[in-house]
Backbone as JSON, one array per atom type, in Angstrom:
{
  "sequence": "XXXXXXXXXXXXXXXXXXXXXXXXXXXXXXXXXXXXXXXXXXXXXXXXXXXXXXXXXXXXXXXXXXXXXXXXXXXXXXXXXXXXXXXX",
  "N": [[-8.77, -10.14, 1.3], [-9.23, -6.99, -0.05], [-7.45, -3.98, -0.27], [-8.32, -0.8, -1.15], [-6.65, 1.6, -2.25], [-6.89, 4.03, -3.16], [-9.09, 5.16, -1.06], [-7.38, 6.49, 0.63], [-7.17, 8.53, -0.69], [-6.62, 10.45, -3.76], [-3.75, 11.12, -4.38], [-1.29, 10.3, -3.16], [0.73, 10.64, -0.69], [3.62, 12.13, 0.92], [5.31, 10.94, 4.29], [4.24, 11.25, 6.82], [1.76, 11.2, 6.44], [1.73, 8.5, 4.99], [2.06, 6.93, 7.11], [0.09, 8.1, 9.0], [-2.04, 6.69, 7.35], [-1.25, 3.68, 7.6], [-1.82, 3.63, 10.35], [-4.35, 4.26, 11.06], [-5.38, 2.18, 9.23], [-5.2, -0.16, 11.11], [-7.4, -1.58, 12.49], [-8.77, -2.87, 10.68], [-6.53, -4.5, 9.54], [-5.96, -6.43, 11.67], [-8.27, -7.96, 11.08], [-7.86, -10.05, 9.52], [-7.93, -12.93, 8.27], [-5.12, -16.04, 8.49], [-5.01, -16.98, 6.36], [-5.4, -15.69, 4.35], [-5.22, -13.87, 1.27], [-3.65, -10.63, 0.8], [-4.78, -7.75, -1.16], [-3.93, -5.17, -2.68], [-5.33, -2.63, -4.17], [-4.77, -0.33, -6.37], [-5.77, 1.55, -8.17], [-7.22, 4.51, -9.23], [-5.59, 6.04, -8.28], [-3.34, 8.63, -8.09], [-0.82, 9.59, -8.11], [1.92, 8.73, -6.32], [4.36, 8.78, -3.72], [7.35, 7.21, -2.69], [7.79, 7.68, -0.31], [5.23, 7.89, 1.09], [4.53, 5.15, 0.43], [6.58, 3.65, 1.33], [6.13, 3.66, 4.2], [3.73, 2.74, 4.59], [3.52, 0.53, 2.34], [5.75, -1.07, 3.32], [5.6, -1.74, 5.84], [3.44, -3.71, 5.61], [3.93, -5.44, 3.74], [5.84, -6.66, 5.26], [4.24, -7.73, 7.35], [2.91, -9.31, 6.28], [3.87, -10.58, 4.05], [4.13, -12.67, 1.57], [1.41, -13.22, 0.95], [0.53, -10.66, 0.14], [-0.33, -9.26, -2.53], [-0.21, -7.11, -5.37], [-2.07, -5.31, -7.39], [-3.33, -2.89, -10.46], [-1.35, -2.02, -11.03], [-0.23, 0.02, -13.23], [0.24, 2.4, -13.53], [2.18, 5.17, -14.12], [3.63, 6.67, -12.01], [3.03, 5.1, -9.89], [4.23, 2.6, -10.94], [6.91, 3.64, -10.83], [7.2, 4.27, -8.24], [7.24, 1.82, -6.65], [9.24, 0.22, -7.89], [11.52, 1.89, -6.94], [11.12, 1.06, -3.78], [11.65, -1.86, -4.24], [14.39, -1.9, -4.66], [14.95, -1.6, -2.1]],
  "CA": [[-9.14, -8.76, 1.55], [-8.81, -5.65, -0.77], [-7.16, -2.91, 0.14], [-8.08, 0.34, -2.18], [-5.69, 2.84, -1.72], [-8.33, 5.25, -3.32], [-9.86, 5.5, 0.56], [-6.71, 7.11, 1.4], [-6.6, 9.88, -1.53], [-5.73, 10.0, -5.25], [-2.38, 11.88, -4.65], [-0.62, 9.88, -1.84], [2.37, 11.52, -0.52], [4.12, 12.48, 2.54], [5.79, 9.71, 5.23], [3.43, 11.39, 7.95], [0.54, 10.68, 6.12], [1.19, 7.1, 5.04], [2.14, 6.67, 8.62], [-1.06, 7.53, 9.18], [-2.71, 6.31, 7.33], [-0.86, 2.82, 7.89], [-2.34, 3.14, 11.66], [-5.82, 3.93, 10.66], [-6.03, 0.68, 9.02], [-4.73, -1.6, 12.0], [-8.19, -2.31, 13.45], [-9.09, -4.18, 9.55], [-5.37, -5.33, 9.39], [-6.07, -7.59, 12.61], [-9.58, -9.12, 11.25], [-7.59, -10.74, 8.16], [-7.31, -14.79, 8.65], [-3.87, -16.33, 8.34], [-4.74, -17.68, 5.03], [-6.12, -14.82, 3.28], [-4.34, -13.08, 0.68], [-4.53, -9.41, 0.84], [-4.85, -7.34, -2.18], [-3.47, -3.56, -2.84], [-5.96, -2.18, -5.48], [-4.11, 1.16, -7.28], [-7.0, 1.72, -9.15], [-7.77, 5.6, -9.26], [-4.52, 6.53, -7.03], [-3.3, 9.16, -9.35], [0.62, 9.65, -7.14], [2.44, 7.93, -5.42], [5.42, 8.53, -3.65], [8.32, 6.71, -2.12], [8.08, 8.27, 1.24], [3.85, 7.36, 1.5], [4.26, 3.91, -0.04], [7.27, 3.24, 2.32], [4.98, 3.97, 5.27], [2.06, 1.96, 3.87], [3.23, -0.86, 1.82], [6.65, -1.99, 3.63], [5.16, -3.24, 6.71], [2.26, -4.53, 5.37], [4.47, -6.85, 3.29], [6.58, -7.07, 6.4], [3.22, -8.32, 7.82], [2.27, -10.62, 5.4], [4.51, -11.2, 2.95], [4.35, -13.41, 0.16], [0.24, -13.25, 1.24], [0.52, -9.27, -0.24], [-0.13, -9.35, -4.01], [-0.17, -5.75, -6.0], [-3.43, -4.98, -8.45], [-3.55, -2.13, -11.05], [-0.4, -0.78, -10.82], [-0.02, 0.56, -14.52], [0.56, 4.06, -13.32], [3.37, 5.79, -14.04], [4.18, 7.19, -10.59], [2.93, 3.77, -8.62], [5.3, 1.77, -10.99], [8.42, 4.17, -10.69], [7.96, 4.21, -6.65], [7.15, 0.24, -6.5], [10.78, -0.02, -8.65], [12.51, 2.39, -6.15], [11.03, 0.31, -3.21], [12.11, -2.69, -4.47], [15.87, -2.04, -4.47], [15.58, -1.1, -0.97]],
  "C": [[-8.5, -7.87, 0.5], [-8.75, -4.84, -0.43], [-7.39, -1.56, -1.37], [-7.98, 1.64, -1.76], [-6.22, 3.96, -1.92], [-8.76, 6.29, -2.08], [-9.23, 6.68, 1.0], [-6.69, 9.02, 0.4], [-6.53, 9.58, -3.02], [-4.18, 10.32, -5.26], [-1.59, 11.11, -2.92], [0.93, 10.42, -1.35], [2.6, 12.16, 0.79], [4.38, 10.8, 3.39], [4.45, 10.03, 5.86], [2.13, 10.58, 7.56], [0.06, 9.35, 5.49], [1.52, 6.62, 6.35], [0.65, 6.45, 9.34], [-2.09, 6.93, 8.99], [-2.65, 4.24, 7.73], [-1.74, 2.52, 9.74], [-4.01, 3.17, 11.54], [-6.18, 2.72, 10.3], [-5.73, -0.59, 9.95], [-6.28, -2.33, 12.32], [-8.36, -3.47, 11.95], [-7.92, -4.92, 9.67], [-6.0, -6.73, 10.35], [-7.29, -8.29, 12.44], [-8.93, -10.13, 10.22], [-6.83, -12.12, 8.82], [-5.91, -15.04, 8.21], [-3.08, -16.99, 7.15], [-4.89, -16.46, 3.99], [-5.27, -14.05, 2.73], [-4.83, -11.4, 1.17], [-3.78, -8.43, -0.04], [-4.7, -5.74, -2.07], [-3.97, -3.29, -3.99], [-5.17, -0.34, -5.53], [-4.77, 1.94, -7.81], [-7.72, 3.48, -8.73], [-6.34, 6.34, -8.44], [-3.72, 7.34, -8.45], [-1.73, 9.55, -9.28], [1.01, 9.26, -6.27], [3.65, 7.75, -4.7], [6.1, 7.93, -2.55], [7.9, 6.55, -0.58], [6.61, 7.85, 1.79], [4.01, 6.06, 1.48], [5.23, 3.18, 0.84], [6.64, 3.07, 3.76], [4.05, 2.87, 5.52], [2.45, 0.67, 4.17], [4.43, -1.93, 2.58], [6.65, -2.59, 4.82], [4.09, -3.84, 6.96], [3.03, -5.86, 4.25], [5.37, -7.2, 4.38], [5.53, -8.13, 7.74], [3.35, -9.72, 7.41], [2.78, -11.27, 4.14], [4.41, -11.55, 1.9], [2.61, -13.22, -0.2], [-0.06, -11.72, 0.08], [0.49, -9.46, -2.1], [-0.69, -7.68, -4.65], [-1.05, -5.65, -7.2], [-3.41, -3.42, -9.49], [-2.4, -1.12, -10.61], [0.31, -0.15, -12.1], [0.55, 2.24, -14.4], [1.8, 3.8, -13.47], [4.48, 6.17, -12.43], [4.04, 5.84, -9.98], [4.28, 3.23, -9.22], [6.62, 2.18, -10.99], [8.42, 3.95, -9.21], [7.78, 2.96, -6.45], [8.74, -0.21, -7.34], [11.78, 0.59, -7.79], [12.56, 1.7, -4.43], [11.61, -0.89, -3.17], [13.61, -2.87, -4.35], [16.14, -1.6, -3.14], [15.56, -2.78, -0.19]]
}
């Protein structure tokens, strides 16, 4: 499955709002098989910060783990808050 963060916005930002948007996506979360990777496309997402992507991406790899692989993250902003994530 591909997730493109696009859906949610180009400018992602705020906890609240990756909060929500993190619950909006439960009903797809629960169709994804136990094998299936699932893919975080970046692709048009134009900001990205900390406080959304914390929301979002850390219990969707808390989900799925190793399954979670990261697509078009060349941005500036994705790859500074995916570097400040990481040391948490």
């Amino acid at each position: 499955m591909t997730i493109q963060l696009k859906k949610f916005g180009t400018t992602l930002v705020s906890r609240p709002s990756g909060k929500e948007a993190w619950l909006a996506f439960q009903p797809v979360l629960g169709q994804i098989s136990t094998e299936e990777e699932v893919i975080v496309d970046f692709t048009g997402v134009i900001v990205l910060t900390p406080s959304w992507a914390d929301e979002f991406l850390t219990p969707l790899h808390q989900k799925f783990k190793e399954r979670v692989r990261l697509d078009n993250i060349n941005n500036p902003s994705v790859e500074a808050t995916l570097a400040i994530l990481k040391k948490q």
